[in-house]
Structures are given as C-alpha cells and as structure tokens.
C-alpha positions in Angstrom: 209.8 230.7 81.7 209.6 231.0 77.9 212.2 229.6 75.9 213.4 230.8 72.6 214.1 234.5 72.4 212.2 236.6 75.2 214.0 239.8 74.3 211.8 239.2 71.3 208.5 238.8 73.4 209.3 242.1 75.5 210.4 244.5 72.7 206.7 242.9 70.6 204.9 244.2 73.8 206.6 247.8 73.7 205.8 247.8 69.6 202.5 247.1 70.6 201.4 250.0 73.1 203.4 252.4 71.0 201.6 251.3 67.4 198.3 251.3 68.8 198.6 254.7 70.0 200.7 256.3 67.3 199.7 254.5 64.0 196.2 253.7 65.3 195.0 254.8 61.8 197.5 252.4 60.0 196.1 249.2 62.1 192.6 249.6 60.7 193.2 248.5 56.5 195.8 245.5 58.1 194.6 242.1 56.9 193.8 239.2 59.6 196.1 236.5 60.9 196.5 233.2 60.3 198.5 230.1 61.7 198.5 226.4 60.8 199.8 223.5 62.5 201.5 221.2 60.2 202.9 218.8 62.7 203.0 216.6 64.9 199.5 215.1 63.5 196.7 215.7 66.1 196.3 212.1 68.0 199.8 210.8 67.7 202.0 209.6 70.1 205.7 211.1 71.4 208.2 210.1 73.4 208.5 210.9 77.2 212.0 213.4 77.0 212.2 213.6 73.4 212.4 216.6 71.5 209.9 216.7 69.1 209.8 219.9 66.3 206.1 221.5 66.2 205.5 222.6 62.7 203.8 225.9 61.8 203.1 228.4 59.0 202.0 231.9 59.4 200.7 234.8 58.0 199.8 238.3 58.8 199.2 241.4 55.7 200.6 243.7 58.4 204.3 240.9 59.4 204.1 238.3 61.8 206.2 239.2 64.9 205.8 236.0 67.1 204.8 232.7 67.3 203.9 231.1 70.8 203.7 227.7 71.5 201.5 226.4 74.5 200.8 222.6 76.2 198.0 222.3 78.3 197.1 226.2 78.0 200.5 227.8 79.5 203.0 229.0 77.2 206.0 227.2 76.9 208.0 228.9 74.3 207.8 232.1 71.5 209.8 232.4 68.8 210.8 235.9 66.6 210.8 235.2 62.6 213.9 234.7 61.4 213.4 237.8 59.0 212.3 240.9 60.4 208.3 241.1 60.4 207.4 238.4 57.1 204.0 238.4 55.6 204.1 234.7 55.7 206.5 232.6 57.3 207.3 228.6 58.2 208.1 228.3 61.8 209.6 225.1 63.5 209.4 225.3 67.4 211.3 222.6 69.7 209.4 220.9 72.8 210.7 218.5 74.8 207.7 216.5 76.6 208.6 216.1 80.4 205.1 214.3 82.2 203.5 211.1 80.5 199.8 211.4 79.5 197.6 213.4 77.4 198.4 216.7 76.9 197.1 219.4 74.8 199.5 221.6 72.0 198.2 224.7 70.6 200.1 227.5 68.8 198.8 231.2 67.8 200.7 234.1 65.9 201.0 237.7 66.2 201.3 240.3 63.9 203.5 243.3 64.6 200.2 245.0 65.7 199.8 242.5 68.5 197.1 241.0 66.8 196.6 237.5 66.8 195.4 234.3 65.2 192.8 231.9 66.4 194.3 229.0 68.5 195.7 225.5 66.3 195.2 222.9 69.0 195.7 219.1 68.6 196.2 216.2 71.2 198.9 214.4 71.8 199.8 211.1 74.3 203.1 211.1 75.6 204.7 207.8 76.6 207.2 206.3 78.1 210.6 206.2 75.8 213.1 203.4 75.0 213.6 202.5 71.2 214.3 205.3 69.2 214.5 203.6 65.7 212.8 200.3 64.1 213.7 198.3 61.9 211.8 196.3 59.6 208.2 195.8 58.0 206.7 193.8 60.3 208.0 195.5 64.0 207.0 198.5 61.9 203.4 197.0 61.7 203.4 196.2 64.8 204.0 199.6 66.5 201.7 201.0 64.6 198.8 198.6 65.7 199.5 198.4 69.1 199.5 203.0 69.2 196.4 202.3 67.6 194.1 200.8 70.6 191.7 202.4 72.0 188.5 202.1 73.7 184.9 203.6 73.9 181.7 203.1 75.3 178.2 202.2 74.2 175.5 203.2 76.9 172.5 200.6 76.1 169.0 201.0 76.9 167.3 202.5 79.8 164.7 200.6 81.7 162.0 201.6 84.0 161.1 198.8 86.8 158.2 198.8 88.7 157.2 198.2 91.8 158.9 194.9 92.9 159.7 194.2 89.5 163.2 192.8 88.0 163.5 193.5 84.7 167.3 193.5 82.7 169.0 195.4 79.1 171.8 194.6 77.2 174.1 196.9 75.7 176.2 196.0 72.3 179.5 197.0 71.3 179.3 197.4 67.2 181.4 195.5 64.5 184.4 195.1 64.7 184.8 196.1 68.1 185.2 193.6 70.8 183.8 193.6 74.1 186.2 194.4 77.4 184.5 195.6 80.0 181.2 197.0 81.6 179.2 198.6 84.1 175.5 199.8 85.3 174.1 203.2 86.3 170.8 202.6 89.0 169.3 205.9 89.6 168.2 204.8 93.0 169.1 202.9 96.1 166.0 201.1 96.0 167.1 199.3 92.8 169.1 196.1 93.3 171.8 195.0 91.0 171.8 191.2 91.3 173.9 190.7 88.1 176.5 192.3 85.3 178.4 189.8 82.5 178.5 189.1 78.6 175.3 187.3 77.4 175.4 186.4 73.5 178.3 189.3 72.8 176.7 192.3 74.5 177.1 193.6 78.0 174.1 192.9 80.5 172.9 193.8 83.6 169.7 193.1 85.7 168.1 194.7 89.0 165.5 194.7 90.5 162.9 197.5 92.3 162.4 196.9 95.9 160.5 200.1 96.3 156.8 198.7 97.1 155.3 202.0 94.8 157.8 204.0 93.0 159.5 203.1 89.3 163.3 204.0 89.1 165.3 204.2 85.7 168.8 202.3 84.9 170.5 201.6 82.1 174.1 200.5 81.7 177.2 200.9 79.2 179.3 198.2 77.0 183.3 199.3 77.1 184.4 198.7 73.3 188.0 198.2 71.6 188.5 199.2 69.0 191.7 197.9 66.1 191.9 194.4 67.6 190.9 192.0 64.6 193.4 189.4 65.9 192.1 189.7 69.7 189.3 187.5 71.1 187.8 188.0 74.3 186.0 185.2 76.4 184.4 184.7 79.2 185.6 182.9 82.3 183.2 181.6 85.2 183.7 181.1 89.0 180.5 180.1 91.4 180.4 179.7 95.3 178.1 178.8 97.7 177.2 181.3 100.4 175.7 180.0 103.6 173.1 181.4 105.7 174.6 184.5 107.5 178.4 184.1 106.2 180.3 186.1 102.9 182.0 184.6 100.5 184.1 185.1 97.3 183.9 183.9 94.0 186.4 184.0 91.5 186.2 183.4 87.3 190.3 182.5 86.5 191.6 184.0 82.7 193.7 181.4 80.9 197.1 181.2 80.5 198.5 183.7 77.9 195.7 185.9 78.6 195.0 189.0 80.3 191.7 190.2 82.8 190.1 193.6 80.7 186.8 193.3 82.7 184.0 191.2 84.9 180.9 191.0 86.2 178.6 188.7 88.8 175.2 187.1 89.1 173.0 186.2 91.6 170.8 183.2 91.5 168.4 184.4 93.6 168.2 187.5 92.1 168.6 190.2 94.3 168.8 188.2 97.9 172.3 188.4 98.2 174.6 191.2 98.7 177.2 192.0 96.9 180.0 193.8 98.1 183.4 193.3 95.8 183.5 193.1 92.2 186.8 194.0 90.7 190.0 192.3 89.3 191.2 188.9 91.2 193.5 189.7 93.6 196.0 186.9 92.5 196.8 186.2 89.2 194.5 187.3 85.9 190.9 186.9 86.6 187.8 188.9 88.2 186.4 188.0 91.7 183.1 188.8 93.3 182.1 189.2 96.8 178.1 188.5 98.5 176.8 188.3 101.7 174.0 186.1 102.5 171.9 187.6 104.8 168.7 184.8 104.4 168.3 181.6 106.1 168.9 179.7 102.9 172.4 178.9 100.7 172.9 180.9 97.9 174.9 180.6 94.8 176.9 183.8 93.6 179.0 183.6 90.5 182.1 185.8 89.0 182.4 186.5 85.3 185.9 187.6 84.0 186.4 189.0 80.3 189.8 187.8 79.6 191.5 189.3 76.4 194.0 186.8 74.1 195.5 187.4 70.7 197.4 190.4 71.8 200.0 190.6 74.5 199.7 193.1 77.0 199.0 193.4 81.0 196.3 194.7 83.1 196.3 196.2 86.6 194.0 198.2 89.1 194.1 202.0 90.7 192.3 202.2 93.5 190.7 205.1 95.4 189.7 204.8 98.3 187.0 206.3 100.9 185.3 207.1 104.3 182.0 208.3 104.6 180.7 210.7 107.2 178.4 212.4 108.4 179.2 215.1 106.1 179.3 213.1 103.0 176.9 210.1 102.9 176.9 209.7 99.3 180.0 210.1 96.8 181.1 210.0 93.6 184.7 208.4 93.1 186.9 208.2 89.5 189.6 205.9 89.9 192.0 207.0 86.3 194.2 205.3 84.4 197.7 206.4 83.4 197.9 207.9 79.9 199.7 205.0 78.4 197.1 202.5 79.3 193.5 201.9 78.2 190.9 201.9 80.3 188.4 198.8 80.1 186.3 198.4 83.2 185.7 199.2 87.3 184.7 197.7 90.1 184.6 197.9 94.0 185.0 196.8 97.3 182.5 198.0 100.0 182.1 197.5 103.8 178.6 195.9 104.1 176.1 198.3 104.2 177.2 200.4 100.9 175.4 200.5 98.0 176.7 201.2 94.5 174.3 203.1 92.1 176.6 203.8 89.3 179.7 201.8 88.4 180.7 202.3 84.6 182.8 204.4 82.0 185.2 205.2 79.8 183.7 208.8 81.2 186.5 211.5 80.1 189.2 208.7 81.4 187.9 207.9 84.1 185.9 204.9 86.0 183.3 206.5 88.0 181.9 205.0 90.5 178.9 206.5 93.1 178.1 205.0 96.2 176.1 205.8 99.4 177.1 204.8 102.9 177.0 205.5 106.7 179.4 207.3 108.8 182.4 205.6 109.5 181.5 202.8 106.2 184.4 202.3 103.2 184.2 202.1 99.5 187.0 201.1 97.6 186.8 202.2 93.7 189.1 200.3 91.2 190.0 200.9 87.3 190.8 198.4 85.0 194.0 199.6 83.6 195.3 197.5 80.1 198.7 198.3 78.4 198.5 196.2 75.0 200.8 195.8 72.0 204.1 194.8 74.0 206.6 192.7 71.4 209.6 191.9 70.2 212.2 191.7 72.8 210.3 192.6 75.6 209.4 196.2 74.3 205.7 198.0 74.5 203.9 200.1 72.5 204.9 202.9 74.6 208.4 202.5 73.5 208.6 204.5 70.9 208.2 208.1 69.5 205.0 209.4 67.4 204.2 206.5 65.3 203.7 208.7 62.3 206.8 209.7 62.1 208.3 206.1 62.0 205.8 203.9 60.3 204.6 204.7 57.0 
C-alpha cells in the first residue's frame, strides 16, 4: 500500500479525468516535467531497516501535484507538495529498506495534469546493519574501502581446435586488478577440458577436440577485483595419483590468514582423465578437484586454489543442485551469491558421466554453469561467494549505512 498521503493520490486521479476533459485546451501551452534525484548517490550502500531520505527536486510550468517513489518497479510511497500545486519544488521521501541485496530506486513527478516526468533511477545494495556511527580517520578509511570491492570479468580469446587437436588461451585481468577466480565456456561435448589455473598472472584453460572431423570453438573468462592494492592473491597446489579404474581427489590448501576466492585443475595426461568435482575444499580454505581414471595406466591430477591475503574477509559456496531426465538432458544452472558478497568463481560436482561445457561468470550475478547428462545423472553447481573488508572489533563492511554519507 502506498505510504505518505493517498488521499492525495486519489483526489490527483479525479483532477486528472476532470482537467483533461474540461480544460483540455488549457493542457496544450503547459510546459514539460522534470524530476531529479539528488540522493542517495546511485551505487551506494544502505542499511538493512534503516530509514534512509530519498532526495528529489521537481518541476512542472503547469504545478507539480505528486511525487512517487518506486524500488524494484512497484511503488512504495507518493507524496503531495507541501504547497498547493508549486512550479518547482524539493521533495524528501522516507524509505525504510526491508530485504538485503540490490535493489533498484526510481522516482517520477506529476503535474496537476497527470502528466509526468521521465523515470530517475539509481542502484542501490542493501546490507546487513549493526554500527550506526564511526569514529575516526582511519575506521573511516576503512569502510569506505572495504564498500568499495567489486569484481568483473575479462572473457579471453576464443580458440578453434581441430580435429584431435589440444590447443589452450589465456585470459588477463588488467592493472590493478587482481586475479580471483575463473572459468571456460566449450561449445561442444566433444571438447575436453583437461585443465583451468593461473599461469604467469592470467587465467588459463586447455581442451582438447576429440571429434575425429569437426572444429569446436572455446574460450574462457578471468574474474577481476577491483580496489584491492593491499591484497595479493597466490596460488596453492595439491596433486594425486589416480590408479587404473579408481577416482580420486586432490586438494591445493590456502594459508593460514587467507581466504579460497577461486581454483582450477590440470591433467597430465591431458584429457585422459575425467574430471568430475572442481569447487571449494570441503574442509577448511582451499579448492579440491575430483578425476576418474578410466585407462589402464596411473594418472596424476592436480588442484589449483587462488587464495586471497592482505584483506580480511570469508568465502563460502551456494549450491544448486540437479537431476536430469529424460525431459531435460542438458541444463543450464546459476548458483547466486547474496547481495553483500562478491562473487569470484564456480565450480561443480558431477555423477560420472556429466559433462560440463560452460562453467564461468560474474554473468549478471550469477555463476552459470551448463551441463549435459543422462536420465537419472546429478550435477551439483557451486558459487564462490567472498564477504571482504571485515575489521575492527569484529565488524564487516556490511555494517554500516551508505558509505557516502559517513565517510568523506
């Protein structure tokens, strides 16, 4: 229900039908109308259940009658001038922010016509509240940093591979944004992905084409972030052998102090194994890989894990899970991360038997992840989800309302 004053917002509607029927010739010479959106600044960050004031201004040759305010498209609120029909007016609306995430805020005006404005939008990410004041330069410099993280991706080249070929890219996040994460997009089953990990500071990946006459296209992406000049990020390694016929699991373990953003695997025998898991360790902060070794030889399979120091945070996983059928052989999952976290990498665990064509992202917040499988077959999808910038007596980034408004 809107808030405000609806008695406001019904008698506008009655001035509207009677106007446009009565002083029909008086609408025509009425000048346009405008709105602005002063504040909150379009990007910031508020408080989950605190009242923030949205600032507007409006204008409208012929009085501005209402102004509405809207979060993720449905109105939330409208609000009469304070003097009867103004030409131009300042308008500060109340909002109170109730689910944790992104959302959209727009605002539009009306003239006493029933004529509007264009749409102001901005966005906005609302997190979780606890300190409501800061003291001090440095915690002051410190909340704004860590509201200030954020991560992209770079998609690298695309490769066409023969006929029995193997061929590999590489895909490079630019200066000064460090590598977290990756993934690999194969546009067929027929290609092989024997390996993903950091080689000399970009993101790699290799497959190779067992179709005996057809070339297949893949390319891959490089997860970036972005505002971390005191981070580094390095890379952890983990190898087991696999034995004729058995699976097994390696696992690449992050230092202590550090935190998992990402990971990858190799196979020495380059395409021979296969791999089915490759997502954060299940115990403690690191990345594990799975392989089955279906040859009459032993194998080696190794884990990479990207593991992130120089700013404290935590990382977890969402999973999302699924059964194929015989309705749905091939599917496209996107496990997504919570609004106050970052997204920095993906991975899976599949039943043997399921292939993964595409694991990578940041795509619109989301890991996506495609893979083909018989009836009755699993996949398992995981995000990488990272919450950085947590300080000072034990409180996060996410601590604290819009950062503009409290850090200079």
């Amino acid at each position: 229900m809107l808030s405000g004053h609806p008695h406001i917002v019904r008698v506008s509607r009655v001035v509207v039908v009677v106007f446009s029927v009565v002083l029909a010739g008086s609408v025509a010479w009425a000048g346009p109308v405008s709105i602005v959106l002063d504040s909150p600044a379009d990007g910031g960050y508020v408080a989950l259940g605190k009242e923030i004031i949205v600032s507007t201004a409006a204008t409208a040759e012929a009085g501005v009658s209402q102004v509405v305010l809207a979060i993720n498209g449905v109105a939330v609120r409208s609000d009469a001038p304070p003097d009867w029909n103004p030409t131009s007016c300042r308008m500060s609306l109340a909002w109170t922010p109730v689910t944790p995430g992104r959302v959209v805020l727009s605002v539009i005006a009306f003239d006493r016509y029933g004529r509007s404005s264009n749409w102001e939008s901005i966005s906005l990410r609302v997190v979780s509240s606890g300190l409501s004041d800061i003291a001090g330069e440095t915690e002051k410099g410190a909340a704004k940093a860590a509201l200030e993280y954020a991560t992209f991706s770079v998609t690298g080249d695309s490769k066409q591979i023969g006929p029995g070929l193997t061929d590999s890219a590489t895909a490079l996040c630019p200066a000064p944004a460090v590598l977290v994460g990756g993934g690999y997009r194969a546009y067929s089953t027929w290609l092989v992905v024997f390996g993903q990990q950091k080689v000399k500071g970009a993101w790699a990946w290799g497959a190779i084409n067992t179709n005996p006459s057809q070339t297949y296209q893949m390319n891959g992406t490089a997860v970036c972030l972005t505002n971390a000049s005191s981070a580094s990020v390095i890379q952890e390694h983990g190898q087991v052998d696999v034995t004729p016929g058995a699976t097994a699991t390696a696992v690449a373990t992050c230092p202590a102090g550090s935190i998992v953003t990402g990971g990858g695997f190799y196979d020495d025998s380059e395409g021979e194994l296969q791999v089915t898991e490759s997502h954060k360790a299940r115990v403690g902060e690191g990345w594990q890989s799975q392989a089955h070794n279906p040859t009459g030889s032993t194998k080696t399979h190794h884990a990479y894990a990207l593991c992130l120091s120089g700013i404290e945070g935590s990382s977890r996983e969402v999973e999302e899970p699924f059964e194929f059928s015989a309705s749905v052989l091939t599917k496209l999952l996107t496990p997504t991360c919570n609004g106050d976290e970052l997204l920095t990498s993906g991975g899976f665990s599949a039943d043997l038997g399921v292939t993964v064509n595409r694991s990578w992202g940041p795509s619109d917040g989301d890991w996506q992840l495609t893979a083909s499988g018989s009836p009755g077959l699993t996949i398992h999808a995981y995000a990488t989800c990272v919450k950085l910038g947590i300080f000072f007596d034990g409180f996060e980034s996410g601590d604290f309302s819009m950062w503009s408004s409290i850090v200079p």
